[in-house]
N, C-alpha and C positions, 0 to 999 in steps of 0.2 A: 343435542346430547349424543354424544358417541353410545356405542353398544356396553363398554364400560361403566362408561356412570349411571347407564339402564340397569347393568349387574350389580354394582354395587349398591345403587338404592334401592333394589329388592332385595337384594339380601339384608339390608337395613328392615326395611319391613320385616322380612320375616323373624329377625332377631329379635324387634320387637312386638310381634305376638306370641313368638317363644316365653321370652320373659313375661307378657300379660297374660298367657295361659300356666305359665311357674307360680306367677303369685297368686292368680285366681283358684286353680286347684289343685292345691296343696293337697296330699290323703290327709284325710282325717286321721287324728290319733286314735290308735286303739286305745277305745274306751274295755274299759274291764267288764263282762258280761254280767248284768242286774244277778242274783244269784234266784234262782228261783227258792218261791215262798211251800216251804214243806209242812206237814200236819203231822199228826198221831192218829192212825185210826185203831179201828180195833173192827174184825173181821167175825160177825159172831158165829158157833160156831150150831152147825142144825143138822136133825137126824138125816141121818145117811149122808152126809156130804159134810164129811171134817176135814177134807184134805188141803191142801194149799190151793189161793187160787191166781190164778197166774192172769196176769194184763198186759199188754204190749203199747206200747207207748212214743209212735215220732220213733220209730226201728228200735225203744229198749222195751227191752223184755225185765219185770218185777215178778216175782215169786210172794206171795205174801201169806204169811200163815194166819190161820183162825184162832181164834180167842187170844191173840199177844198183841200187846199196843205194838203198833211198827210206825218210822216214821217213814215217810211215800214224797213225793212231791203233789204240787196243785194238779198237773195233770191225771194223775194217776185218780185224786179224789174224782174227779170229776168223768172221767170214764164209769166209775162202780156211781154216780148218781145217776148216769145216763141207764147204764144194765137194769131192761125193765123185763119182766116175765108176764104175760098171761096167765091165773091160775079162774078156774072155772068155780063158784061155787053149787056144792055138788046138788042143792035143793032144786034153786031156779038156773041152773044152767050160764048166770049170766057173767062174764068175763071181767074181771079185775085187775089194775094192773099193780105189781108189788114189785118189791126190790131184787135181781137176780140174785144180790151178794150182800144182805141187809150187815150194815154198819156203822158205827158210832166214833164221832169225830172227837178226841180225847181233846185234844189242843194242839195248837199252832206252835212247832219249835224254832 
């Protein structure tokens, strides 16, 4: 075999694992992103503390007012189930744990 037919039949190889790696991985289509599943809450609202309560969420930031259904996404609920507080009862001293930002889940929009 001359150094020719050495070059030319690698380049045949490599043309075809060009083409086996073309057909093998193709990009995937962009599929359309699941839309995320949102809710209704409602934010109640308690002495001294009526004001909006703010959550951050995967870098967004929600503003959410008290006593208005709003609708939020799944993350958002699920950060104010996580929001737990300590409150002590005042007889026996002994620690409770309650909701930072008690709220009620209106429905799934």
């Amino acid at each position: 075999m001359s150094a020719t037919d050495q070059g030319a039949e690698g380049q045949q190889t490599v043309q075809e694992t060009q083409q086996s790696n073309d057909q093998g991985s193709k990009p995937a289509k962009a599929s359309k992103a699941a839309k995320p599943r949102t809710f209704i809450i409602n934010i109640a609202k308690e002495k001294g503390n009526a004001g909006d309560v703010f959550i951050g969420a995967n870098g967004v930031g929600y503003q959410v007012k008290r006593g208005v259904n709003v609708e939020v996404p799944e993350v958002v609920v699920n950060i104010l189930r996580d929001a737990i507080s300590l409150e002590y009862d005042p007889d026996t001293m002994e620690p409770r744990e309650v909701p930072s930002y008690p709220f009620s889940i209106v429905g799934q929009a």
